[in-house]
Every structure is written in C-alpha cells, then in structure tokens.
N, C-alpha and C positions, 0 to 999 in steps of 0.2 A: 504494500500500500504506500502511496505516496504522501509523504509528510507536509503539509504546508502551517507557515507562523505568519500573521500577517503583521505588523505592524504600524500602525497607525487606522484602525479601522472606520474610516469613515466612508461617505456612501459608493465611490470606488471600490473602496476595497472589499466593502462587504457586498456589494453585487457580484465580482468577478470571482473572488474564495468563495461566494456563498456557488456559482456556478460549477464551480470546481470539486464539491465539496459533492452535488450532486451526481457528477462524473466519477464519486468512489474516491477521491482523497479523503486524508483522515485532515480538517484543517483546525488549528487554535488563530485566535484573534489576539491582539492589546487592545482592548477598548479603553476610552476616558467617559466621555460623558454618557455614554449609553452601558455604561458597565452592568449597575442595576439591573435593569431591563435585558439586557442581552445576556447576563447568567441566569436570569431567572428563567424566561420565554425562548429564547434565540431572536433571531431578528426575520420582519413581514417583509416582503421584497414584492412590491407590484407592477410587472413590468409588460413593456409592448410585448417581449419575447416568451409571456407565459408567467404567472405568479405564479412564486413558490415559497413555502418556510424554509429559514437555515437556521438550525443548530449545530451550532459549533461545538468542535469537540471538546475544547476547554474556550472561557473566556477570563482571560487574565489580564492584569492591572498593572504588573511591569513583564516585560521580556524576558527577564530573568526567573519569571516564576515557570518556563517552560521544561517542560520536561524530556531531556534528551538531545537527539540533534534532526533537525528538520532537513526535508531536501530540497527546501526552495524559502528561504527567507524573503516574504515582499515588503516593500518599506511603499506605503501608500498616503503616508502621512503627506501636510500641505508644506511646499517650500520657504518657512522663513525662517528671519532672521535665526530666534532663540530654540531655532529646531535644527540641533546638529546631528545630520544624518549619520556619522561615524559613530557618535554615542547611544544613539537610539537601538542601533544594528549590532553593538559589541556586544552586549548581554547575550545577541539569540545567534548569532554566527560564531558554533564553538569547533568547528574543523574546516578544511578546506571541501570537503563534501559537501558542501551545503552554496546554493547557486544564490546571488543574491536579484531579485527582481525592483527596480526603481521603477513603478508606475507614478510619475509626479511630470509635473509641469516645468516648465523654463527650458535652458538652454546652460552648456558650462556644467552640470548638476553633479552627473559623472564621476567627474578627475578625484575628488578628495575621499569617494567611496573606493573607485580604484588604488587608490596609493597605499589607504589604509588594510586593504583586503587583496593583495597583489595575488593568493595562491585561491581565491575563490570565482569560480565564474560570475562576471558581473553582466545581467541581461538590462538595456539599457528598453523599456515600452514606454510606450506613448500611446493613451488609450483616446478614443475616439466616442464620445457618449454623452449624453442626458442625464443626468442622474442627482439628484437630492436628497436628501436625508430631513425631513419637515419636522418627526420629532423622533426620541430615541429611540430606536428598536425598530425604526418603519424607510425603507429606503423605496424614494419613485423613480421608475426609469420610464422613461417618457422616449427617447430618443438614440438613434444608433446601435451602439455596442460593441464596438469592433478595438481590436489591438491589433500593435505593431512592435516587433520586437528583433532585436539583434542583439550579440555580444557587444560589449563596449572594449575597444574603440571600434571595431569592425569582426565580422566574419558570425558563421553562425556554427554554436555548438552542439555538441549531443545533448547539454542538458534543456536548450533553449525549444528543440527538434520535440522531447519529450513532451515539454509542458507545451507547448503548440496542439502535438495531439491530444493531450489531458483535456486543452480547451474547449478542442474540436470534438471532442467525446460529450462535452457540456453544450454545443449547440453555441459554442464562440467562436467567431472566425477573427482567427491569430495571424496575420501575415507574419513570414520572416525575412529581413531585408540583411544583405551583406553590410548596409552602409547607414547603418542605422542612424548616422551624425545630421546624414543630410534627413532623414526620416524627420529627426525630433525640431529640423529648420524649421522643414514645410510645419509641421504642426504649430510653429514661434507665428507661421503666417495666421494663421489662424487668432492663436491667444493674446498676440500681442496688440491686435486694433479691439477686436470686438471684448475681451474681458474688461481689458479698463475704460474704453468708450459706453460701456451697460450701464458703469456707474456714472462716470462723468458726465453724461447727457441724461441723468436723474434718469433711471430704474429702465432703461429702454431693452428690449427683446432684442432676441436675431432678428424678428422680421421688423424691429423697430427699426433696426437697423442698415436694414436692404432695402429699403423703396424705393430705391435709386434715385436719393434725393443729397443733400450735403450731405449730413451722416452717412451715408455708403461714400461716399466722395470722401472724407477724412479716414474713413479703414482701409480705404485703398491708396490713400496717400501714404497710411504707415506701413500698407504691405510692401509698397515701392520703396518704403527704406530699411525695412526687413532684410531684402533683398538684396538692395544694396552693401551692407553688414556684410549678410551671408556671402555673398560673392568677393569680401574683402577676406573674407577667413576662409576659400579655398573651396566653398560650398555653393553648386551651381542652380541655385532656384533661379527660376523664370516667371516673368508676367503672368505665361500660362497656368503656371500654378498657383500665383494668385487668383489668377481667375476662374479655377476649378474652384478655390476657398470660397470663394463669393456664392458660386452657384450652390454649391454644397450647402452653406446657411440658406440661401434665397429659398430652398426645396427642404428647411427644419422648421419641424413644429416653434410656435413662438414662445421659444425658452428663453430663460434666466441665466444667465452664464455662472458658473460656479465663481467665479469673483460677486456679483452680483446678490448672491445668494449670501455669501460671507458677509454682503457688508449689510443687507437688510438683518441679518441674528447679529451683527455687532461685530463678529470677528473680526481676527487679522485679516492684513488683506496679501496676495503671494508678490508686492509690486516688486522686489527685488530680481527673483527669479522669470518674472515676464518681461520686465520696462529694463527694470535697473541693470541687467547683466548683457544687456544687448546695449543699453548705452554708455556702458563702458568699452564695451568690444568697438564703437563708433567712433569710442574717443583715440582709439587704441591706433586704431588705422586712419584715422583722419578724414573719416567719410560724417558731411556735414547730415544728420538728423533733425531738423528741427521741430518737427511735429512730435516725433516721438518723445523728443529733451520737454516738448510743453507739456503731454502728457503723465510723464515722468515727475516732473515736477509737482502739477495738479495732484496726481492717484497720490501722493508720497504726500502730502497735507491733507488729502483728503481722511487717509487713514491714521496719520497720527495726532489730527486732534478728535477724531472720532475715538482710538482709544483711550487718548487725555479725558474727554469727556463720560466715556466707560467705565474709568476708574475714579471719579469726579461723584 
C-alpha cells in the first residue's frame, strides 16, 4: 500500500489525498484549523467530478506525530513569508525513500527544498482547479482538477511515473512534463494577473475579469510581462500561451481565485511567491515591469494593513 503524509491540508490538498486515498492509498493529513472536525468526521468533499467522504487514516496536529516513513510527503500548505517549507517537511521526510510533492503556487519555490533534501526525489506540481474550503471539514470543487508534474529541476522519475498512475486510478489526470520549470511559468501566466487583480478591482470573478473590457486588458498586460521575465530567465513562453490562459478562464465557471478567497476569511495573502519573486527576477535582469511593480506594490499594503487590522 502506498503511504501518503500531506502537509499543510487545506482544500488542495484535501481534494487531491482525499482522491488518492480513494485509489487504495493509506493517507494521514497535518490539519490546523479543521483539526477538530477532521478527527472527528473526516472531511465532505462536493465536487463536479463526483462527491465523496474522506477519512483519513490519521489526522494529526504536527508532522512529527506521524508514524513511520511515508512514500510520498506533499507539502500543500500556502506560500508565505512565516511558512518555511524546509521546517515544515523535516519532521515527516525521515529517509531518502520518501519522494517529496510541492503542490503550491509561485515561481523560484523549489531550490531551498532541493538543497535541503538533495538524496530525496523532489516532484515539482502545479495543480490546475476550483476548489474552496467554506468551513472546516467541507471542501467545494467547483472547477477543473487537473495536475502537472515533473522532477525538479527537470526529467521524470519512477516515483513521479507511480503517483501519476495512483492518480489516474483516482479518476485525476496527472500530466508529466520533462521540463517542469517552464510548466510552473505558464501557470505564473495565469496567477500572477488574475489572483491579485480579484482583489484589487474589489472581489471580481474570472468572468469579472474577461469581458474583454480594461480589466482583461490589464491581465494581459501582466501576462506580457510575465513573459517577458520568463524569456529573461531562459524560459520560452509565448503570447500564445497567454492567450490559451485567457480563453481557459473566458470558458471557467465565475470563480473566486484562491487569493480572493484568503483575503475575504482574513488570511494571509501568497503576494510574495506570485508578484514579489517574479519582480525580483525583473529586477535581476533588467527587464522594465511596470504594471506588475504597481500591482506588487498595491496586493503588498493591501495585505498588511489588512493583517494590522486583524490583529487590531
């Protein structure tokens, strides 16, 4: 039986383990706020692709209370600041047996998992979905469901080959790409106009945001310098792919972007690892950003006097 530890389980991570879980893995969770609830009941999962219950095999409060050695550690938690992925992951990653799965957002994320875990296969996904968590114990999937995944820096392994078909046993379709760098770009095409533009243009949808009006006209000016970035750091995205990004939202139900969602409950918000680590990579190379630098700016006050005011 295959082992899975999920870490960080929110509604990511409990959609895709809980599918897993259903394909005959034996899987444990870290929960935080849904702990309660998820030891008690397991968690309600209502989705386009078939509602189903998961109970987890254990739900545990640190990483460290797991027991043994798992064969696939995912680290699902959200990217910021005061959530250091190496710390999170050292408690549940105790041999090189054990593959580690980054399902998270941004760009750069990688490298410091890599360094710290040099003898473990590190699988770099970028999941592709709808999904919410409204209250504890209850995850909505509204939209998509697809992954992508490669080893990090490139090539694909035997463990990454496995858990593909684990997925594909679950009714998930896992693509696996040799080149997974330029994968997690095209996806920066996506996250980096329309997550922080949901909030900045007050609570607006995907389809708020395609009517082919300004708003679509400002995400497509940040895909142009998405792009541009990427093509400064060796990765060859094209207009065309922005322009599949476009139609891809234009053809989504009118969702909340998981930034969007964080910041109507209060949360943090991920602006580092969307805005902040691409305009540095901007600065780096010398390729002028400026829409993105305003954005960047805005989401980055947006969110810390939102949690000034949280803890106020």
């Amino acid at each position: 039986m295959c082992r899975v530890l999920v870490v960080g389980a929110g509604g990511v991570g409990v959609y895709f383990s809980g599918r897993l879980a259903q394909a005959g893995a034996e899987v444990a969770v870290v929960a935080r706020s849904d702990y309660e609830v998820a030891s008690r009941s397991g968690y309600e999962i209502q989705s386009i692709a078939g509602d189903f219950h998961f109970t987890p095999a254990a739900v545990l409060k640190h990483a460290a209370d797991y027991e043994g050695e798992a064969d696939y550690v995912f680290l699902t938690a959200k990217v910021l600041p005061g959530a250091d992925a190496v710390e999170l992951l050292r408690p549940a990653v105790r041999s090189p047996k054990s593959a580690i799965v980054l399902i998270q957002n941004g760009i750069d994320i990688e490298r410091e998992v890599a360094e710290a875990f040099p003898e473990n296969e590190l699988l770099s996904t970028i999941a592709y979905i709808g999904v919410s968590r409204p209250r504890p114990g209850f995850v909505l999937h509204q939209g998509s469901g697809d992954l992508k995944m490669g080893n990090y820096p490139s090539g694909i392994g035997e463990a990454a080959r496995r858990l593909a078909a684990l997925f594909a046993r679950a009714g998930v379709k896992c693509e696996l790409h040799e080149d997974i760098v330029f994968v997690r770009w095209n996806k920066l095409l996506w996250n980096l106009p329309f997550n922080p533009v949901s909030v900045l243009a007050g609570n607006a949808t995907t389809r708020d945001m395609t009517r082919r009006d300004e708003l679509e006209k400002l995400c497509r000016t940040l895909m142009d310098e998405v792009i541009a970035v990427a093509n400064a750091c060796g990765v060859a995205l094209t207009a065309e792919n922005a322009d599949a990004q476009v139609e891809y939202t234009r053809n989504f139900p009118a969702y909340k972007t998981s930034m969007l969602q964080d910041f109507e409950a209060g949360r943090e918000l991920e602006v580092e690892a969307i805005l902040g680590n691409a305009v540095r990579l901007a600065a780096l190379h010398s390729i002028p950003v400026p829409h993105m630098e305003t954005c960047y700016a805005l989401l980055k006050s947006v969110n810390r006097l939102a949690q000034e005011r949280r803890r106020h």
